[in-house]
N, C-alpha and C positions, 0 to 999 in steps of 0.2 A: 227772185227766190229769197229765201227767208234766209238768218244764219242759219236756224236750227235743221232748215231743209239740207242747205247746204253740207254742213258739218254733215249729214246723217248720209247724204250722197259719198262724202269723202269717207268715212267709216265702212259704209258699203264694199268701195273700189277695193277700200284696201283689207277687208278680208276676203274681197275674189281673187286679190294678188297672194292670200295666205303665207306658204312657206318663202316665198320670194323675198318678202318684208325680212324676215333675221336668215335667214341662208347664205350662203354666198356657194354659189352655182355657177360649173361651166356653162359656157353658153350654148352647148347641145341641152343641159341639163333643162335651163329656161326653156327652151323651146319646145320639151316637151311636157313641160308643163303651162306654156302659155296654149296648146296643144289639149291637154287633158281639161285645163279651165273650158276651155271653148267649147268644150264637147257636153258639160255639162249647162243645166238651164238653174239659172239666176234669180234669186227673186230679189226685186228691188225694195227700198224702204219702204215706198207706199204700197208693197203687196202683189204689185206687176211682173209677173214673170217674164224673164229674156232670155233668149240667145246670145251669149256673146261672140264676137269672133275673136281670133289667136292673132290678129291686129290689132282688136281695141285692148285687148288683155296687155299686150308687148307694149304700145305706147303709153297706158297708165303706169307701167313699170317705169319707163323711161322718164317718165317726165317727174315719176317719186325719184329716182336716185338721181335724174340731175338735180334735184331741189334741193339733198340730202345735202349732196357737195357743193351747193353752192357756197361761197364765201358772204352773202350776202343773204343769206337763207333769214326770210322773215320772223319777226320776236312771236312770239306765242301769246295772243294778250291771256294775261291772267298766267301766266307759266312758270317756270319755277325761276325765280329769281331775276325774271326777264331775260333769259337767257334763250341765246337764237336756237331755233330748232335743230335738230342734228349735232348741233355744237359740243363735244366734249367739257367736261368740267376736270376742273385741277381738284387735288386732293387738299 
């Protein structure tokens, strides 16, 4: 797969996870919104429409916010300053 596929796949994901990405949500909250995603159909970059399930919606969650906190969270090429993704900046 291409970058560009790539990237357009990860842009995808993450505006099926929408409010999940800035929210911070009890975990009944998530649920029924990994819940409400499922229920609706997806279209993918190349135009493919899907079904998701409220398992693949929860583990793309997961596996964004362990990345988030990682302490080893990858540099962003081309990014601001090379600074690692997630990463706070000082004032």
């Amino acid at each position: 797969m291409k970058h560009d596929d790539k990237q357009a796949v990860a842009l995808w994901r993450l505006g099926v996870l929408g409010p999940l990405t800035s929210a911070r949500l009890e975990h009944g909250d998530r649920r029924r919104y990994f819940a409400e995603a499922a229920s609706r159909t997806h279209e993918r970059p190349d135009g493919t429409r899907v079904q998701l399930s409220a398992r693949t919606i929860e583990a793309w969650y997961s596996a964004k916010s362990s990345f988030m906190r990682s302490p080893l969270a990858v540099r962003c090429p081309g990014g601001v300053n090379g600074e690692a993704v997630g990463a706070e900046r000082s004032a």
